[in-house]
N, C-alpha and C positions, 0 to 999 in steps of 0.2 A: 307354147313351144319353149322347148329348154335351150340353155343356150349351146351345149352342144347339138343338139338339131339346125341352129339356126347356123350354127358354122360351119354343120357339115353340106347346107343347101347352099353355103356359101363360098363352099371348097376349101375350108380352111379346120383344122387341127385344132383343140386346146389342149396338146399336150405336154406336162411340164418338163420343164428343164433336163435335158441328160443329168443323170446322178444329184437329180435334187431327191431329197427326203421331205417326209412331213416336218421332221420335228425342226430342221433346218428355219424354218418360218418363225417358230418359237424363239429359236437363238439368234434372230436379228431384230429381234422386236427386243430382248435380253438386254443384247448390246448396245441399243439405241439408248435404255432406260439406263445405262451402266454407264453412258456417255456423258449423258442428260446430269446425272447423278457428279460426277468427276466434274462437270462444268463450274455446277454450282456451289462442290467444295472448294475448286480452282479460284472463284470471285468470294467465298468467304474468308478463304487464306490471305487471301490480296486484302480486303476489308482486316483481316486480324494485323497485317501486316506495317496498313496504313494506321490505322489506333495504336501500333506499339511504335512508332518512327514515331509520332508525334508526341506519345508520352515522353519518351527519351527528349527529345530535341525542348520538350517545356519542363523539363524538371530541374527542379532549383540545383542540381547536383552538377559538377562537371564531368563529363564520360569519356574515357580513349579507350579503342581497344586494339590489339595489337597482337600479329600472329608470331606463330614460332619463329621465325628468322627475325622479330621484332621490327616487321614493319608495318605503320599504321595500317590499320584497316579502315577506322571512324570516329568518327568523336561527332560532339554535340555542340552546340551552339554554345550553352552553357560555361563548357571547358575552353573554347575562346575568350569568351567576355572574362575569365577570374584569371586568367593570365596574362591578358592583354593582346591577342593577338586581333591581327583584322579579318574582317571577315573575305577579303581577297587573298590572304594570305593561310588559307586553309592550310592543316600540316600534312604533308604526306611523305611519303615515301620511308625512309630508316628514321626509329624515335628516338638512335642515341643522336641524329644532329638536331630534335625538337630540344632535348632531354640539356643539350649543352647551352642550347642559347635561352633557356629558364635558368641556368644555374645563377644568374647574376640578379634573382629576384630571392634568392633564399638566403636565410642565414647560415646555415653548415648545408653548403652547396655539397662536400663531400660524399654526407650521410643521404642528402637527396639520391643521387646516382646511384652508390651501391646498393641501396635499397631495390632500385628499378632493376640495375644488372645482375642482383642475385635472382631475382625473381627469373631472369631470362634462363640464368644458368639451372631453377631449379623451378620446373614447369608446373608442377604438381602442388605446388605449396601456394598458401593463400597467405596475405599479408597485410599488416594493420600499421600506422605510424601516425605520427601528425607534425606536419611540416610547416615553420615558423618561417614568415617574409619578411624583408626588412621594412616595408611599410606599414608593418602590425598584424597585420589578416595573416590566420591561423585555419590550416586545411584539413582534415582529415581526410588522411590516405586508404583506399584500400583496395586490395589487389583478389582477385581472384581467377580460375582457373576453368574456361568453359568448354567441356569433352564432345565431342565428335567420332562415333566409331570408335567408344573408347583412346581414343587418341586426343591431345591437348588442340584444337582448334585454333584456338585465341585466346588473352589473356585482358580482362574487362580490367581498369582503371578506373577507379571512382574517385572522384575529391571536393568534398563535403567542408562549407565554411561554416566553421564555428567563433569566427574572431568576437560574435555578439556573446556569444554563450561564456568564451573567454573572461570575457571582461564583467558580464555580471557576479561568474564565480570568484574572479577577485575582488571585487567590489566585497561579498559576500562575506566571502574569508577573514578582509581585512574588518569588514563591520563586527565580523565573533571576534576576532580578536580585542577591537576595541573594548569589545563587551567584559571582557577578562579579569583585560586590565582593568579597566574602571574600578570591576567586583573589587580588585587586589589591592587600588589604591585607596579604596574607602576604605578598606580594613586596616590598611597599614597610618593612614589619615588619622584615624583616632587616635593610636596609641601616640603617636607622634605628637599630637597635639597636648595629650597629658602632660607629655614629659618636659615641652615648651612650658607650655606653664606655671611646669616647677621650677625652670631655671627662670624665669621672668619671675618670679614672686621672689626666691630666694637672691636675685641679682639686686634687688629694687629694699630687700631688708638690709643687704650689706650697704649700700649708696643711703639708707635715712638711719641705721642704726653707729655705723660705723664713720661717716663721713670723712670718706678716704681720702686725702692728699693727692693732685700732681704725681705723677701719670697714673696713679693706682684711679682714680674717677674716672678717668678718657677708659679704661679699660672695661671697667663696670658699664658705663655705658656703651661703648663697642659691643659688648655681649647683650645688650639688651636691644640696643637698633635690631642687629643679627637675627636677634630670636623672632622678636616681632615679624621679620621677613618672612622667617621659615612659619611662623603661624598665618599668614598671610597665599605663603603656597600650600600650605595643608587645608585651608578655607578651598582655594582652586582648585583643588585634587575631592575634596566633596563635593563640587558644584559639579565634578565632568563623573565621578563617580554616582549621581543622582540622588545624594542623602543629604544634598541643603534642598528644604522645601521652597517651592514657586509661589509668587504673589502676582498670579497673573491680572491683567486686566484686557479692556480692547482697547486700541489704538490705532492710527492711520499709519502708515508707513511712512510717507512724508513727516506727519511728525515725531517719527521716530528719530528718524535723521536732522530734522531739522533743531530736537532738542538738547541736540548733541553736538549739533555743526560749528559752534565756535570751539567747544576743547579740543575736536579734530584737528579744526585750523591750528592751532596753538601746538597740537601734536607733532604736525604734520612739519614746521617748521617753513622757514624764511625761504627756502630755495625750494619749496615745492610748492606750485599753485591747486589748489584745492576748487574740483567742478563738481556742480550739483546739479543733476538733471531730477528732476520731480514727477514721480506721475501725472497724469493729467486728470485721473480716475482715484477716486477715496477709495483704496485698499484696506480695510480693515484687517487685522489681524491680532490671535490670542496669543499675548504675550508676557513676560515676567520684565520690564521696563530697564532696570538695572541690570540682569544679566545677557538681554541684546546690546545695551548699552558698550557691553562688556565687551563683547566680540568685536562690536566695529574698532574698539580704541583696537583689538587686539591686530585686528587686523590692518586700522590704517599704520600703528607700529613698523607691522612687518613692511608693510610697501614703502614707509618712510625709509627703513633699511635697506632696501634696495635699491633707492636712487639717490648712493651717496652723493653724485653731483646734481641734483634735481630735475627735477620731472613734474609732470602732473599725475595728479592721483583724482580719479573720476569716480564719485559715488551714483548709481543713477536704480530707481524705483519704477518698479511695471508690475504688469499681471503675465501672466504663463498660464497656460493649461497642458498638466504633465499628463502624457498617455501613461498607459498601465507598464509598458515595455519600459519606458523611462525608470518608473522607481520600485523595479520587480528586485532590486539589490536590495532596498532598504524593507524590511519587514515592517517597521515602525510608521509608515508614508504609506498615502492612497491618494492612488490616481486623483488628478479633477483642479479645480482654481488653482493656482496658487501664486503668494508676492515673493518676487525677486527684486532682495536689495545687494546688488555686484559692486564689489570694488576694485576698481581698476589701476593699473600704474603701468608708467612707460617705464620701468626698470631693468635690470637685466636677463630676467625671468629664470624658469624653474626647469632642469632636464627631468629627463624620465623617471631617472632613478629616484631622484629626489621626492620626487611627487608622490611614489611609491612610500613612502614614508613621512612626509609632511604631519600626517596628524597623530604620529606616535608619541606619546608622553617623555620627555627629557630628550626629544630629538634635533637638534638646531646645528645648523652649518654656521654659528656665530661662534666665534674664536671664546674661549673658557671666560667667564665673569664678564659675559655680556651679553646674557639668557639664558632661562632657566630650561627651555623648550618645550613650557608648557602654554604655551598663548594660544596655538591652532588644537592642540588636542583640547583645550578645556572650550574652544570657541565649536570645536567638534560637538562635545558632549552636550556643552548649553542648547544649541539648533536641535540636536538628536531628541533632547527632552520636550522641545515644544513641538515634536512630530514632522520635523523639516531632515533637512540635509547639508552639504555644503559639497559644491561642485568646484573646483577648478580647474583653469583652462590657462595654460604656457609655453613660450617657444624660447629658448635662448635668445637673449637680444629684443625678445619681441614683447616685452611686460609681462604681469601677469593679473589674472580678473577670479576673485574671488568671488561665486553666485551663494548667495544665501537665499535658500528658498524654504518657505512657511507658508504652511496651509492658509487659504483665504479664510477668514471669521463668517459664518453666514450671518449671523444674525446684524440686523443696522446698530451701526454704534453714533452717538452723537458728537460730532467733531468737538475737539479739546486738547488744547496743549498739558501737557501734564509737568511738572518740575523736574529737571534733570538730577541726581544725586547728585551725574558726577560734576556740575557745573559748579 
């Protein structure tokens, strides 16, 4: 029995709907699938939505964005933490009163702001800068411009720290340049040295052939101490230029210093107390004996000069292990062991600028005829050629610590005091 039989024995109708159609059936079964379909776009947009909030919110970068009347829309975690803000203290609302209370972290606060407010004035334009703090961290700025309906939406904010990148490139800069000069001093080193020579041979025939009288000898001689000096810095000016050859050997770091540490003391004079801390580990290291020698006298010098009323001066010996980031400046250095022998002083230390210049050839903040200002650039060059470096670390008032670092020696050396020249 069909089931219209059975409904009609049962007094009842199956007839459909006033002004339904067949196909009507079709287009709700359509829209179910069409619904179905929009659902599950609606939870992948949501998923697309959550994967780009969290990229944003983790990326090393700092984000603001910021609409046409210039006021915040968002920012990232990120853009808190490089400016210092807390994280209760979210920015919102108009970014010229974020914009003002940052100004006191920049160096040309001025250049900060118009930068921001031309951009407001000129919506369409994308913009690139790098903005300098006074605590050294270096930003890179940049601005661009994101449409809606062909109309300006918002305006994204990025600021990207480079202060690492900064400072390897000067690092960098200043090592070519060293390189340069070195080339320029060894060339100009020789000729210089000839010409020494000739006045020291002809000074020394006039003093045995002539046998000059009162004041005429004190002069002769005058001219010869002289010359001898200037051959003595044309010797230094080969040594940082890398044309006097090395006579390396291995050694222990401890004994380095140790075979050195009475002319130190003696260098070092009566009003400064001289400390020795020791590793407690056999360092070995490949070295040229006399020309590290060299560096320390050069350097305890300088810190002796520093504490014209006296201080101590601390040499102390360890091991490091330099990552790759550490000596990505120095081309001549690889990563991995290495001994540090620092010398320190409680003196009156070094500003920025200074520093910036310390290991330039003929450069000294000592008053005229009381150095040459070649003790740190040839104590430079010397380290440079044994595959090391030389870091220093200074605060006005607060000393300063000269690190001398040299690759650790693999192979085992047999412990051995070796003869000082300079003693």
């Amino acid at each position: 029995m069909s089931q219209q039989q059975l409904a009609a024995d049962r007094g009842l109708a199956l007839q459909p709907p006033p002004g339904f159609e067949p196909e009507d059936a079709t287009m709700s079964i359509r829209q179910l699938r069409t619904f179905a379909k929009l659902s599950e776009n609606l939870n992948g947009a949501e998923a697309a939505n959550q994967v780009l909030s969290a990229t944003i919110e983790h990326t090393h970068d700092g984000i603001m964005a910021v609409d046409g009347n210039g006021e915040i829309v968002a920012c990232n975690r990120r853009f808190l933490e490089m400016w210092g803000i807390g994280n209760d203290a979210i920015p919102c609302g108009n970014s010229d009163k974020l914009l003002l209370s940052l100004l006191g972290q920049v160096r040309d606060p001025v250049l900060f702001f118009e930068n921001f407010s031309e951009m407001q004035w000129q919506p369409n334009r994308e913009s690139y800068d790098v903005v300098e703090l006074n605590d050294g961290r270096c930003f890179e700025r940049f601005s661009r411009p994101h449409y809606l309906d062909w109309k300006t939406a918002v305006r994204v904010w990025t600021f990207h720290d480079i202060t690492e990148l900064k400072k390897m490139e000067s690092q960098l800069l200043h090592a070519q340049k060293m390189e340069a000069i070195g080339t320029l001093a060894g060339g100009i080193a020789h000729d210089f040295n000839n010409i020494m020579t000739a006045v020291i041979g002809y000074t020394e025939l006039l003093m045995t052939e002539l046998s000059p009288p009162a004041p005429y000898r004190g002069f002769l001689e005058n001219i010869n101490t002289a010359t001898h000096r200037a051959i003595t810095v044309v010797k230094n000016l080969l040594v940082y230029s890398r044309q006097e050859p090395m006579q390396t050997t291995r050694i222990h770091g401890n004994d380095l210093v140790e075979g050195i540490f009475v002319l130190l003391t003696r260098l070092a004079g009566p009003g400064i107390e001289l400390a020795w801390e020791p590793a407690p580990d056999t360092l070995p290291i490949l070295v040229d004996q006399a020309q590290m020698e060299q560096v320390l006298v050069n350097l305890t010098a300088n810190a002796r000069d520093a504490m014209p009323q006296g201080g101590t001066l601390t040499i102390t010996v360890d091991a490091v292990d330099l990552a790759a980031h550490e000596v990505q400046a120095y081309d001549h250095t690889r990563p991995g062991p290495h001994v540090r022998i620092a010398v320190s002083d409680t003196g009156s230390g070094i500003d920025q600028e200074t520093q910036s210049r310390i290991f330039e050839p003929f450069f000294t903040t000592k008053e005229a005829g009381n150095g040459t200002g070649l003790g740190l650039s040839i104590s430079y060059g010397i380290v440079k050629r044994h595959g090391g470096f030389i870091r220093v670390a200074s605060e006005n008032g607060k000393g300063t610590t000269f690190s001398i670092l040299l690759p650790k020696a693999e192979a085992p050396v047999h412990r051995h005091k070796q003869p000082s020249p300079l003693n």
